[in-house]
N, C-alpha and C positions, 0 to 999 in steps of 0.2 A: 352518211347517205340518208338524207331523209324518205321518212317510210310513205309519207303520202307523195312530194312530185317527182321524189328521186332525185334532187338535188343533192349537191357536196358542201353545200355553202352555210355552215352550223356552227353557232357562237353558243360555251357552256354558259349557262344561266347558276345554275344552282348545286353544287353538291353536295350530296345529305352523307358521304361517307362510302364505306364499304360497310353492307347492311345483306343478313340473314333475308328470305324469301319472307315476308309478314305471314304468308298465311300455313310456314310450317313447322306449326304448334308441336312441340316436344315430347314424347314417351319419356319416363325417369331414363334411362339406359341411351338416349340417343342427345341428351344433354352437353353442349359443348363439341358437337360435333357434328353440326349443322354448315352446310356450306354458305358462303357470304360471294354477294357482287356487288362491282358498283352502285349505284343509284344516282345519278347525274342526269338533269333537266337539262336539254340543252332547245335553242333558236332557231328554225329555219329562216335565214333571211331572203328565201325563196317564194316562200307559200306562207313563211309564216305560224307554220305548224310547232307548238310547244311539243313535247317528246321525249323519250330515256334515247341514249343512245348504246346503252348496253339490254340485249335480250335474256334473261332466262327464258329457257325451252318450254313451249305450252306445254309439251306434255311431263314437265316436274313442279307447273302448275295447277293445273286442271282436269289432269285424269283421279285425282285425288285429292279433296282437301274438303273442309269442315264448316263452308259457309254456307246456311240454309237461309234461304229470301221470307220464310215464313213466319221467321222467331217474333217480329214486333209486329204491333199494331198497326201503329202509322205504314208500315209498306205495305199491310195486306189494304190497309183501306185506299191506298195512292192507288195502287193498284185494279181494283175497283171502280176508281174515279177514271181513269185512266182510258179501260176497258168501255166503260159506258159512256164517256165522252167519243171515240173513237167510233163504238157502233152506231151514236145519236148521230154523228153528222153525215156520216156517211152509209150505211147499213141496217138500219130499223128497221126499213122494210120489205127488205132481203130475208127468205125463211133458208133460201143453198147460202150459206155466208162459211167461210174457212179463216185458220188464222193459225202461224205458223209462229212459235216462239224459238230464237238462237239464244243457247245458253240458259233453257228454261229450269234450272234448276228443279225445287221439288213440284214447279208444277202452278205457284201460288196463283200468279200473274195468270195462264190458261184457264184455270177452273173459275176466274170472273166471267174469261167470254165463253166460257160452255154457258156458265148458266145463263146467256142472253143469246143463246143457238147458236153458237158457231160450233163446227167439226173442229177439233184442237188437236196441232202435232206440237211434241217439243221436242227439240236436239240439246242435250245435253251429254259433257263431255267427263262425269265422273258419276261412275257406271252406279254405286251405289246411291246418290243423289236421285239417280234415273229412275233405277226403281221404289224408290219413296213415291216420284211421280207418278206412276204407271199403278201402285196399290191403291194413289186417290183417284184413280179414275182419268188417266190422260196417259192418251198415250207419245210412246217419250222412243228415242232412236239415242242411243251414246255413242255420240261421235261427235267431234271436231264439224261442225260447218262449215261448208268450202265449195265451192265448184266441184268436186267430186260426190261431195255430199246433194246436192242438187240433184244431181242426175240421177243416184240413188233414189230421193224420193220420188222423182220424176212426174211433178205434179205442180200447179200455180196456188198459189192463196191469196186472198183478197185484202187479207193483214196480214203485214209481216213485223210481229215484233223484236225489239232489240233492247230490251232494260238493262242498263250497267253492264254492258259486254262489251258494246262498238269501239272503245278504250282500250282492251285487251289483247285483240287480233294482231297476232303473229303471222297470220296468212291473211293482211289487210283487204289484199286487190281482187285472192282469190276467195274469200268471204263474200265484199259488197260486188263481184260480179255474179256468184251463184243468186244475190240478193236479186239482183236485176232480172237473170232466168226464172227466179223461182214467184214470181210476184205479178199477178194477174195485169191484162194490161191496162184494168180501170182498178186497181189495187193500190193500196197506202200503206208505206212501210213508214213505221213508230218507232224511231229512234230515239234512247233514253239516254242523255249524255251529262257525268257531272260539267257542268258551263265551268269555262278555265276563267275566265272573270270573275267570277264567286268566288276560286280558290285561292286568287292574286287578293282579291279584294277584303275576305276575310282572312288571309295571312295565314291561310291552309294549309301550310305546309306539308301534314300529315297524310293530306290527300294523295302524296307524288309515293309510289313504290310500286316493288318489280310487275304487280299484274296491270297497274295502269300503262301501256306501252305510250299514249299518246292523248293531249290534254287539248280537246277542242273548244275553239268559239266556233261561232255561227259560221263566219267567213269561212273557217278553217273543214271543216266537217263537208260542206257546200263544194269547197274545192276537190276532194275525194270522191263524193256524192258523183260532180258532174263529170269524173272523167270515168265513172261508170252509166252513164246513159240514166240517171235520178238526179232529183231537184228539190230544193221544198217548196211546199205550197203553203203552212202555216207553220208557227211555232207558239210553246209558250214558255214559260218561265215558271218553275216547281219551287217548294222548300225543301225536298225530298232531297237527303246524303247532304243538306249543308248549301243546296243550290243549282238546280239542274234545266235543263232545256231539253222537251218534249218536241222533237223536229218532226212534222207531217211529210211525206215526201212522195212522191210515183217517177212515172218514167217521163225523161223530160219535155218529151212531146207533148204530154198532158198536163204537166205543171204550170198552174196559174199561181201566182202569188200573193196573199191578202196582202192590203193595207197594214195589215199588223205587221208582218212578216217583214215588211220593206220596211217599215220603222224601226224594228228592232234591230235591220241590217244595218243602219243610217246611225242609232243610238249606239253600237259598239261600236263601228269605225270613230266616231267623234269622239269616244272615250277614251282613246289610242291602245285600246285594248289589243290590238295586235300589233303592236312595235316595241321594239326589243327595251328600251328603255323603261319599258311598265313592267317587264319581268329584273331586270337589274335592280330596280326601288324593291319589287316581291324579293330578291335575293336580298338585301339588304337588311327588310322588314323580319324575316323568318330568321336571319342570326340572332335579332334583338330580341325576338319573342324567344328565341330557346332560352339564352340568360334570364329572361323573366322568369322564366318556366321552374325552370333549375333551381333559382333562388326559393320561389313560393316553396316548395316541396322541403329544401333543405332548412328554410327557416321551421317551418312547420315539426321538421322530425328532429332538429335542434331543440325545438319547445316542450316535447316529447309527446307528439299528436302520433295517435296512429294514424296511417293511411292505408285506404284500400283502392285499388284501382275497380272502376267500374264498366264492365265490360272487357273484352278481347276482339275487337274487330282489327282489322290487318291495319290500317293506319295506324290504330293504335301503337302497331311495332315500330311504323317510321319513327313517331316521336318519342318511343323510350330510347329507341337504339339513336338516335340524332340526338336527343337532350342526355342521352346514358345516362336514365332511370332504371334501376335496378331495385333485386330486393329488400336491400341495405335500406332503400327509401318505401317503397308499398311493398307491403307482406304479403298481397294474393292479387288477384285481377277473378274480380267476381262474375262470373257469367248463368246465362240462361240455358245457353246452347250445349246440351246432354253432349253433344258430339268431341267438345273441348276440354269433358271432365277430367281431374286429373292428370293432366298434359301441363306443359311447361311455355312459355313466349320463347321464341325463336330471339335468339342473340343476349338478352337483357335476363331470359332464364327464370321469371318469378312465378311461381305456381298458381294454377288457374282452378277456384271453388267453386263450383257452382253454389248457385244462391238457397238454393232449399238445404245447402249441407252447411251452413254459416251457423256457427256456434255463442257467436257476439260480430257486435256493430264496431266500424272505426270511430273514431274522431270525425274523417274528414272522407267521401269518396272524391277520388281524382279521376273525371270522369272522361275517358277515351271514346264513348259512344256520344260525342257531345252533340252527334246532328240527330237525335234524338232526345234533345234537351229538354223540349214540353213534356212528350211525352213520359220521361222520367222524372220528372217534377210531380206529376199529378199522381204516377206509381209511388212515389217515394214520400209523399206530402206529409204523412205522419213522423217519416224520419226527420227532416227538416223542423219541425216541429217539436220536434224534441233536442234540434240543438246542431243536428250532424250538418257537417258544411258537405255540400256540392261545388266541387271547384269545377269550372270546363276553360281547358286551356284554350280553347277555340270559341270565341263568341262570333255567329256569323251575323253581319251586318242590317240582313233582314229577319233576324229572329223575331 
């Protein structure tokens, strides 16, 4: 059944296997016995919606786990960009201006529009997350967002943001309808969405696991939007996660749509970004990258290179567990994020160092955080320099 028109009508595109939850990073003691589900991409020949067709439960995803929006650069400054784009067009000269973040994590994304005057809520649904948020100065609700959660707040905002959530929801319909109650009636919801064209088109595979429920284009997100009473009015196109789309949107009554907006509608239909045969070629494309994958690594640790994995972000688990990279091949997955110290990767089991505790350099980082490829280049320059390879199994198209 498809999650956005409700259709029955779904063709599998892709299956990455029986694969551990990516984002639940291992204690020594709970090793090896971690639960595993599906992970299978499948077709709406209905709406057209790409999608998992197996759920793990929100709440064995997101009432707990270890991802903070704050650890890099590049997103605290997207972010920022984001924020001040969003107040210029519409809001500068508004001093009552509110803004309303789903899924605010610690907060990052809010504290750009406090500081350009907005009144800042966030709803975040893993409670210690929340109050990270709430010590920097925002205040934060943990809870699940939903049509019950609305009513709770019982209140409109003029922004309603959405960064790397609207993917997520388990409670799709009843999410973007509280969106619709909760969002003023000259209000613009900021939906931040990894674009599924970017994903096909840089052979992304890694991008598809259990927290992403559903993988939008323009068309796709649009048709959800409108059969909650929303529309977009602009959009644009990010480098942000590897390739994203910033959707403008309000209530459809008042949705005009730019020039831009229609073009970009016009440029993906003509690309056949929504027809099943450009996801059958991505199915194709992603077998072939894993063998590539697989080989780099194993010639490498044939030659007796060491490897270190760079970073732990949750994709990163699709493609060890997809390409079964193990520790046999990287001896650690080096991270920034305190919250991962000491902990283990979900299925594939390699131990995770943080980087100030690294006692020596590899040969070579294999780098999982690869949509922060710049940004690690310009961190790492002296490494490089001195000889260490950065591999990124993922080169996106418009890097």
């Amino acid at each position: 059944m498809c999650r956005v028109c409700g259709k029955a009508d779904m063709t599998l595109v892709l299956d990455l296997g029986v694969q551990p939850w990516g984002n639940n990073f291992l204690r020594p003691e709970q090793v090896g016995h971690e639960s595993k589900y599906p992970l299978r991409l499948v077709f709406c020949r209905n709406c057209h919606t790409a999608q998992l067709d197996y759920t793990v439960p929100k709440e064995t995803m997101f009432l707990d786990h270890t991802y903070v929006s704050g650890t890099t650069s590049t997103l605290r400054k997207h972010f920022a960009d984001t924020a001040r784009e969003v107040d210029s067009r519409f809001y500068a000269a508004r001093c009552d201006k509110s803004v309303l973040d789903i899924g605010s994590n610690d907060g990052t994304q809010l504290l750009e529009y406090k500081k350009l005057g907005y009144d800042v809520m966030g709803v975040e649904s893993c409670a210690w997350i929340a109050k990270q948020a709430v010590a920097a100065g925002v205040p934060t609700m943990s809870a699940f967002f939903n049509e019950s959660t609305a009513r709770r707040l019982n209140r409109r905002f003029n922004v309603i943001n959405a960064s790397g959530v609207f993917f997520h929801l388990e409670e799709l319909h009843s999410v973007t309808e509280g969106i619709n109650q909760s969002l003023a009636d000259d209000g613009v919801f900021v939906v931040q969405f990894l674009y599924m064209k970017n994903i096909v088109d840089n052979n992304a595979f890694d991008q598809i696991y259990h927290e992403h429920l559903l993988y939008y284009n323009l068309a796709t997100i649009e048709v959800l939007l409108n059969r909650h009473g929303l529309a977009g009015m602009d959009a644009y196109w990010s480098t942000i996660h590897g390739g994203s789309i910033i959707l403008l949107a309000t209530h459809t009554e008042r949705a005009r749509p730019t020039s831009h907006l229609i073009e970009m509608r016009a440029a993906e239909a003509a690309s056949g970004a929504n027809e099943l045969s450009y996801y059958e070629a991505f199915a194709r494309r992603s077998a072939t990258r894993r063998e590539i994958i697989r080989d780099y690594v194993r010639d490498a640790k044939q030659r007796g290179k060491t490897i270190f994995g760079m970073g732990a972000p949750v994709k990163g688990n699709t493609l060890l567990n997809y390409c079964q990279i193990g520790p046999e091949l990287l001896d650690c997955l080096v991270e920034r994020n305190p919250a991962r110290s000491n902990l283990f990767s979900p299925g594939m089991h390699i131990p995770i160092v943080l980087e100030s505790d690294l006692k020596r350099q590899p040969d070579i980082y294999f780098v999982l955080a690869w949509n922060f490829r710049k940004e690690i280049l310009v961190r790492y320059a002296a490494l490089v320099k001195q000889g260490i390879e950065f591999y990124f199994p993922v080169l996106p198209k418009d890097d």
